[in-house]
Backbone bond lengths (Angstrom), bond angles and torsions (degrees), N, CA, C in turn:
res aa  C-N    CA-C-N  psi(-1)  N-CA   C-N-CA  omega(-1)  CA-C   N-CA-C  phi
1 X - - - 1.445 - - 1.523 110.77 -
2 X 1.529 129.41 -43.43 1.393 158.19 144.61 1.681 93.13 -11.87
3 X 1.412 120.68 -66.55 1.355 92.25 -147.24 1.777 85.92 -109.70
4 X 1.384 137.03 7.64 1.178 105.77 -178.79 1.987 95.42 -91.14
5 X 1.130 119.48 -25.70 1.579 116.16 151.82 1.483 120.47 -34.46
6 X 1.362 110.75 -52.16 1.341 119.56 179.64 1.635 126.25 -69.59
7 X 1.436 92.75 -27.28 1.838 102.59 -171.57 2.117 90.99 -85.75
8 X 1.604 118.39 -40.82 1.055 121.22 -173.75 1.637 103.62 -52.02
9 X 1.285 109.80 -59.06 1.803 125.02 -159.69 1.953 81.60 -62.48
10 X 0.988 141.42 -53.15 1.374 145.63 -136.85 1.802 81.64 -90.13
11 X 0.814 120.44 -77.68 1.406 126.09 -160.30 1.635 101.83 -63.64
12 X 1.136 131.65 -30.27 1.530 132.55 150.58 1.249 111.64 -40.96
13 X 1.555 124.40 -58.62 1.388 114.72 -168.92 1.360 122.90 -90.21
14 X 1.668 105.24 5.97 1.849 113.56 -179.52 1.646 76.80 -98.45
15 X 1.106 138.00 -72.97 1.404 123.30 -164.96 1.698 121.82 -37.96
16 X 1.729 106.36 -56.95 1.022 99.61 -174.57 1.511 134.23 -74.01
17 X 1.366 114.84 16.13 1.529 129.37 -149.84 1.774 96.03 -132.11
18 X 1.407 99.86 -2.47 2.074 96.64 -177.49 1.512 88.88 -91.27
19 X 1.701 144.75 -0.92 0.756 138.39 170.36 1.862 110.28 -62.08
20 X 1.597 118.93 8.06 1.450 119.42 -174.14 1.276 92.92 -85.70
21 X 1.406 117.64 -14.93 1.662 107.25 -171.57 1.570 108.48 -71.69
22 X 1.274 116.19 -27.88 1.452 115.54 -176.49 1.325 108.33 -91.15
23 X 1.111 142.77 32.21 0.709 150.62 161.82 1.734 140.75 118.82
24 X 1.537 117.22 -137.31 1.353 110.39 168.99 1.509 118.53 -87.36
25 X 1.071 141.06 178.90 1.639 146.16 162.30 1.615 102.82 -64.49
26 X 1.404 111.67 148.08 1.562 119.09 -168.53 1.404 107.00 -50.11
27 X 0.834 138.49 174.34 1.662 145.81 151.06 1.672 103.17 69.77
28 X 1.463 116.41 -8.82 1.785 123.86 -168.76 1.574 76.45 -69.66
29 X 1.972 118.81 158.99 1.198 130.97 130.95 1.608 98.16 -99.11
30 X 1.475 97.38 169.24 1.282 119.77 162.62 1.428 103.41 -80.09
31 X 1.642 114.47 150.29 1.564 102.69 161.45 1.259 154.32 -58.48
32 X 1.184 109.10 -6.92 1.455 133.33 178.06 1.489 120.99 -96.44
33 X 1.571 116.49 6.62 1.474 154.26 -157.21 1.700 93.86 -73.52
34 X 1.297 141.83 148.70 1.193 129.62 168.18 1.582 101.05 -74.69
35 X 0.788 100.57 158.78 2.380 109.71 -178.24 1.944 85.23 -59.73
36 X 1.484 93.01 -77.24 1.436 107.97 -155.42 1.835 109.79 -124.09
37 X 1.409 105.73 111.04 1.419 116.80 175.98 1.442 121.90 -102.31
38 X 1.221 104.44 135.27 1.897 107.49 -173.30 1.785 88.05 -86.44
39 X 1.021 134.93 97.42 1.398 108.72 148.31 1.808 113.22 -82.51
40 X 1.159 129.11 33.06 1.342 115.92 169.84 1.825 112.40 -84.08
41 X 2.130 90.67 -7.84 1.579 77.09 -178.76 1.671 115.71 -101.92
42 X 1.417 97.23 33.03 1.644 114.72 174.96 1.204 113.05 -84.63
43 X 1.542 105.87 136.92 1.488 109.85 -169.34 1.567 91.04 -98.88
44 X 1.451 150.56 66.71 1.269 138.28 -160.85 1.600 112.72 -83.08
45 X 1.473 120.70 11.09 1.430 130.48 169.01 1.811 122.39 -76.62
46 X 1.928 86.63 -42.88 1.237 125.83 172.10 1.626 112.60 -60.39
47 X 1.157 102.25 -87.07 1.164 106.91 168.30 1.934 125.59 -27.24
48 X 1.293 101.52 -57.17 2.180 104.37 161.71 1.068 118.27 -39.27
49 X 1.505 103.84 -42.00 1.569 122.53 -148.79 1.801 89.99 -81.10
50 X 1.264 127.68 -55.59 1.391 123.29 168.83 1.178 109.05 -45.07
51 X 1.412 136.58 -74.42 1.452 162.11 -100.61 1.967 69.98 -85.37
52 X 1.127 102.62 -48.24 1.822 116.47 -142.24 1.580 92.25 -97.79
53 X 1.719 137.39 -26.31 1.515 101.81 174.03 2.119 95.14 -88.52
54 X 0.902 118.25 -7.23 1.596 122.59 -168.85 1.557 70.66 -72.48
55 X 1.379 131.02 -97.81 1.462 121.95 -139.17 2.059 104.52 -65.76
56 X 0.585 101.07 -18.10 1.193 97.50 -179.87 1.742 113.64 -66.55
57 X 1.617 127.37 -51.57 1.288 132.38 139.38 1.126 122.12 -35.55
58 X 1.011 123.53 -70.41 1.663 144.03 -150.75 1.745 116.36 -84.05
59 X 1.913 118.04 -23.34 1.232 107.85 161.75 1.758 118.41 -124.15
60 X 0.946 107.86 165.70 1.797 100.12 179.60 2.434 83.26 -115.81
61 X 1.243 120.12 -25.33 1.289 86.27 177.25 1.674 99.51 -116.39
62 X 1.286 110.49 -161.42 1.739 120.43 -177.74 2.263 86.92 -63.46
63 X 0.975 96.42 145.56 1.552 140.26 173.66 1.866 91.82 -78.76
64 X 1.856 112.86 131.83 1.337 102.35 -172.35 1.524 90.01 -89.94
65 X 1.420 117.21 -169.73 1.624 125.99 175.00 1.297 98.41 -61.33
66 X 1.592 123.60 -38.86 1.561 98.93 -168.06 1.986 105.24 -72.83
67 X 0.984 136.83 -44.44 1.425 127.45 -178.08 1.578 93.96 -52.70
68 X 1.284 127.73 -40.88 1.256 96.83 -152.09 1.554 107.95 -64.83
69 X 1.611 107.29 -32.87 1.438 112.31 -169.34 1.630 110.55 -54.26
70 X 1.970 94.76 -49.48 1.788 82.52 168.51 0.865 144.82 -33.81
71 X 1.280 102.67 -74.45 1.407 110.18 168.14 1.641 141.32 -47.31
72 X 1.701 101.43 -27.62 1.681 84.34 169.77 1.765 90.51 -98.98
73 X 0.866 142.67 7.51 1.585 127.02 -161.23 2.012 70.87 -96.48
74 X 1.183 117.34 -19.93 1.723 108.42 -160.94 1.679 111.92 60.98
75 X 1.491 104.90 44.20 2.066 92.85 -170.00 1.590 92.35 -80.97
76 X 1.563 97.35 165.60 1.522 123.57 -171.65 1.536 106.66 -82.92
77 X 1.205 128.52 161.92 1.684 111.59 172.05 1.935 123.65 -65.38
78 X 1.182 103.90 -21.06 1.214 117.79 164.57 2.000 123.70 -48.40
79 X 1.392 102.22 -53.27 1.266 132.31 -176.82 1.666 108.97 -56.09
80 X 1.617 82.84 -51.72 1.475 130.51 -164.58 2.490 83.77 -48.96
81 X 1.447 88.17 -73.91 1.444 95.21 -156.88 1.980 89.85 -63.86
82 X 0.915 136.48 -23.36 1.337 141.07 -160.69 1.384 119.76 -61.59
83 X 1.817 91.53 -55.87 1.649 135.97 146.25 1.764 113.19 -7.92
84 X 1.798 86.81 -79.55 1.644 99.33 -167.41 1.473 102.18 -82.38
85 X 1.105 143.04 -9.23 1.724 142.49 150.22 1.383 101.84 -38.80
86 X 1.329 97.72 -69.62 1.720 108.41 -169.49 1.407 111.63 -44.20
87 X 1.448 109.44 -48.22 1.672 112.76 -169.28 1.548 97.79 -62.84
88 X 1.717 108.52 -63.90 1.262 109.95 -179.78 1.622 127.17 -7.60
89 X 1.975 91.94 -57.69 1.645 105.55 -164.41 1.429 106.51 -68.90
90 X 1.603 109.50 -50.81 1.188 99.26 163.58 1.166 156.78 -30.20
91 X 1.685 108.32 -45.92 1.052 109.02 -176.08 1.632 116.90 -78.19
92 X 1.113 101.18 -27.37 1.707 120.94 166.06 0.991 116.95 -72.91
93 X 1.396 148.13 -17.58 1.427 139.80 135.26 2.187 120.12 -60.98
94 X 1.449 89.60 -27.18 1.506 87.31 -177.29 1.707 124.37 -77.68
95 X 1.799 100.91 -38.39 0.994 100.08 -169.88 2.159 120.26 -66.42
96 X 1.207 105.09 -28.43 1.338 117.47 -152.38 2.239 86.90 -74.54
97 X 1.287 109.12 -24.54 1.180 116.32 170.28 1.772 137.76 -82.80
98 X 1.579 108.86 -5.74 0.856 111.72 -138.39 2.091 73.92 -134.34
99 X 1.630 93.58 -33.99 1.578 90.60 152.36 1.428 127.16 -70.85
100 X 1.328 118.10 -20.82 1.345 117.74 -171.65 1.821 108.72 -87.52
101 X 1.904 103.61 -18.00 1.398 94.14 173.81 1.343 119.35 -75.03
102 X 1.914 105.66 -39.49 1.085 105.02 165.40 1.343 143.99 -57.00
103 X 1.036 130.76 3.04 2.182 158.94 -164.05 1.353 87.37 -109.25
104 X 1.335 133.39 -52.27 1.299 152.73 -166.80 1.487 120.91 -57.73
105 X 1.670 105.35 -60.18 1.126 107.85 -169.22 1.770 101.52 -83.41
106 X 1.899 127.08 -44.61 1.012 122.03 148.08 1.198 122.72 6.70
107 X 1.800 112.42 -87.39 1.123 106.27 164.30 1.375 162.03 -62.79
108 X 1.670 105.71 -12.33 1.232 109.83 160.36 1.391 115.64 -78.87
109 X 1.424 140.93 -30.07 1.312 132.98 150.45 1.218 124.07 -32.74
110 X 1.421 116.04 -50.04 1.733 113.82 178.71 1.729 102.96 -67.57
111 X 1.302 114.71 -40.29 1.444 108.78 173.30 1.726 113.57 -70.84
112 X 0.804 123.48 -50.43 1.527 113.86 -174.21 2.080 105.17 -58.72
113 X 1.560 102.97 -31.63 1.670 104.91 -177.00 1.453 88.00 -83.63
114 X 1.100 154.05 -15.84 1.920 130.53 169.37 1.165 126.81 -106.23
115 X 1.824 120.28 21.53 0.851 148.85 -158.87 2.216 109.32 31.88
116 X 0.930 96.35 73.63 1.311 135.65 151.28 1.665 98.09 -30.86
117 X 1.496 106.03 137.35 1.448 117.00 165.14 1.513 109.01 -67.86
118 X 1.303 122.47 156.96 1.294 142.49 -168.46 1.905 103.11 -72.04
119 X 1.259 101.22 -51.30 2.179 122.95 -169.81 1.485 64.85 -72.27
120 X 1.581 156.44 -95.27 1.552 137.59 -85.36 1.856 90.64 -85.37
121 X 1.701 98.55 -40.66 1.474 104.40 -168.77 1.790 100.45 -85.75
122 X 0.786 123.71 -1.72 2.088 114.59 156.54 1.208 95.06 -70.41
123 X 1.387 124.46 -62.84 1.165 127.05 -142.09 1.662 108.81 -50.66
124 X 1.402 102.88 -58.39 1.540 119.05 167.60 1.553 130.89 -33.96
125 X 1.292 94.64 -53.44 1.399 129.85 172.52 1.978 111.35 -43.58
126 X 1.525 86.37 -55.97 1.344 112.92 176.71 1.831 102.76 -55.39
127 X 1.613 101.76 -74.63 1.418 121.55 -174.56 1.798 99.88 -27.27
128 X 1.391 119.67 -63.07 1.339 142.73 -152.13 1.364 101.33 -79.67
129 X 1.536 115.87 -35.76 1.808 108.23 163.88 1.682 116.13 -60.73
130 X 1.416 105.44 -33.49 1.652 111.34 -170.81 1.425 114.16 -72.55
131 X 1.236 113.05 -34.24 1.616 132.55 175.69 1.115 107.22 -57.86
132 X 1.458 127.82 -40.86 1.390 156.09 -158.92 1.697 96.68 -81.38
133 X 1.167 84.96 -48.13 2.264 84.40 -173.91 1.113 112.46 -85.25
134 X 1.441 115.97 -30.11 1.541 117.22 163.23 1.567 113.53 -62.97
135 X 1.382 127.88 -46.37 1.593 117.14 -176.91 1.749 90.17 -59.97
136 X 1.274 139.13 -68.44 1.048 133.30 -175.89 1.692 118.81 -40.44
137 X 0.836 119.95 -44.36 1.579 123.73 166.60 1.731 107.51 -59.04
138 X 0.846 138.83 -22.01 1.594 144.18 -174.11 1.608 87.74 -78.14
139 X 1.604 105.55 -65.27 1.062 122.42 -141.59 2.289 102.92 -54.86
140 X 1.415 80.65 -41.29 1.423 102.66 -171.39 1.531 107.89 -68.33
141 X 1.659 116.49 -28.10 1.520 114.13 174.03 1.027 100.57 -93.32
142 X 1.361 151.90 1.25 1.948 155.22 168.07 1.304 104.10 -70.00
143 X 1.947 111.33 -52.18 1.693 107.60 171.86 0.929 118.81 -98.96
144 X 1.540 136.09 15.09 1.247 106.14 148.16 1.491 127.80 -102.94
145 X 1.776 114.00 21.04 1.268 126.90 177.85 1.166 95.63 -81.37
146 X 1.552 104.22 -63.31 1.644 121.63 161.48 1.411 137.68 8.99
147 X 1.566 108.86 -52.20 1.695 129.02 -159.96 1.483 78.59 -113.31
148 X 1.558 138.70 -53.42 1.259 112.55 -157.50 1.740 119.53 -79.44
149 X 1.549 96.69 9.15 1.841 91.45 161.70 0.786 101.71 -102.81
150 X 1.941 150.72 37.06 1.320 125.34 170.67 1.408 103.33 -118.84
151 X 1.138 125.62 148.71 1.520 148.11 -164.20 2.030 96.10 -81.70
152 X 1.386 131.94 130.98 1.245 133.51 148.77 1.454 122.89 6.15
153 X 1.357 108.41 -51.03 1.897 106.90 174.13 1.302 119.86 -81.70
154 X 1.990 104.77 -33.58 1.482 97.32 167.89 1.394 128.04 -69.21
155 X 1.160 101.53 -42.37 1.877 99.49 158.45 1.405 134.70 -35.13
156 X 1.552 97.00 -49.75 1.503 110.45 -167.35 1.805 92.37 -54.94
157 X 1.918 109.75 -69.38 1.678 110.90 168.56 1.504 128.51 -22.83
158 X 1.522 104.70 -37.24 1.858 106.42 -157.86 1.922 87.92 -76.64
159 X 1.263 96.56 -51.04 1.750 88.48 178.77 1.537 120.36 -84.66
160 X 1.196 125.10 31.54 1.264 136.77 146.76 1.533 109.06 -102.75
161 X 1.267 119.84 -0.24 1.778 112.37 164.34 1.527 93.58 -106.24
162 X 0.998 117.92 3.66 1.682 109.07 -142.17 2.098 77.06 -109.40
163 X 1.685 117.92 -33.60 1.352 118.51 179.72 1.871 93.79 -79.04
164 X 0.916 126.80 -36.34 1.232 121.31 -147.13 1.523 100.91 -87.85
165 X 1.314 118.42 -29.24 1.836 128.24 156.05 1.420 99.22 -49.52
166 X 1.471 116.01 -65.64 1.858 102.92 -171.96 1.006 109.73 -43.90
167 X 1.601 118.07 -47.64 1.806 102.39 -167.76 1.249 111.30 -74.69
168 X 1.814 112.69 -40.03 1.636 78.45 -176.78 1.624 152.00 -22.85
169 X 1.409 92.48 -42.96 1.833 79.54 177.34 1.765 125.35 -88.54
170 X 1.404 110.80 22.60 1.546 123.52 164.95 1.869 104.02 -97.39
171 X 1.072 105.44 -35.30 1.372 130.53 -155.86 1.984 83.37 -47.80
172 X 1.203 118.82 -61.14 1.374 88.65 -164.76 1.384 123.13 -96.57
173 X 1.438 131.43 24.50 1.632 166.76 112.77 1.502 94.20 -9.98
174 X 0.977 108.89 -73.62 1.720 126.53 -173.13 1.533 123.84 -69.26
175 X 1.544 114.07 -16.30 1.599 145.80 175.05 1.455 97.05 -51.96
176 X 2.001 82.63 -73.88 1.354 107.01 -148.71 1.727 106.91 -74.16
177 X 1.253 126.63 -5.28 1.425 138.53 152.39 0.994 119.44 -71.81
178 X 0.969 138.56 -44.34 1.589 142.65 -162.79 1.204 112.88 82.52
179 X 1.430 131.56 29.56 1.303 130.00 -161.58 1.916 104.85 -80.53
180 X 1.426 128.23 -4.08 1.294 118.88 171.85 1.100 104.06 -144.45
């Protein structure tokens, strides 16, 4: 009973903690974040209104995440190739780590199911937290390479998705009221 508690609580907190790959904690900026952004001087009608006759011309299927970002971030072709470097590196720094959590946790499962020494399964535990801060450390030098190729307006946009993520999860609180 001891260790399937133990494999649950353990395997809860390796699962719920690979969420560092996506990024920062809600409401975190990155450091390179502007202090203080007016988005009141966002035209965000404007902006749809492009986003939507561009794809509407321009694709016959769904647009992947990277166009979409182009296109509303408006990046230059420069940015553009700068962009997919960045991902590139990333992803090649992420994966070789993200294999090692997975080898990791594997094995602490087979150890916690054969009743496994107590030191072998910290140790792991340990190993699989560090892996964990390292994908997060990538992650954190990816966006802040990220923000420093974007020009004043693209910024101003990235943290107008960046407000519009916070609300999402009030957003349908406020639905189901009718509050707008």
């Amino acid at each position: 009973m001891k260790r399937g508690v133990l494999l649950f609580a353990l395997l809860s907190m390796v699962i719920g903690s690979v969420g560092l790959l996506h990024g920062q904690k809600r409401g975190q900026q990155p450091a390179t974040a502007p202090a203080a952004t007016d988005l009141s001087k966002l035209n965000i009608g404007r902006m749809l209104e492009q986003m939507q006759a561009t794809t509407l011309e321009t694709y016959t299927e769904p647009p992947s995440p990277l166009q979409v970002v182009v296109q509303f971030l408006q990046l230059r072709p420069d940015q553009v190739g700068q962009l997919e470097q960045l991902l590139q590196a990333r992803q090649s720094a992420v994966e070789p780590l993200l294999e090692g959590i997975q080898q990791r946790v594997n094995q602490l499962e087979a150890l916690l199911n054969s009743g496994g020494s107590p030191p072998q399964i910290g140790v792991l535990v340990i190993q699989i937290h560090m892996l964990q801060l390292n994908v997060a450390q990538v992650q954190q030098d990816f966006l802040s390479k990220w923000v420093s190729l974007l020009d004043p307006e693209q910024s101003q946009r990235l943290e107008a998705v960046r407000l519009a993520a916070s609300l999402q999860p009030v957003l349908p609180a406020f639905q189901q009221l009718y509050l707008f």
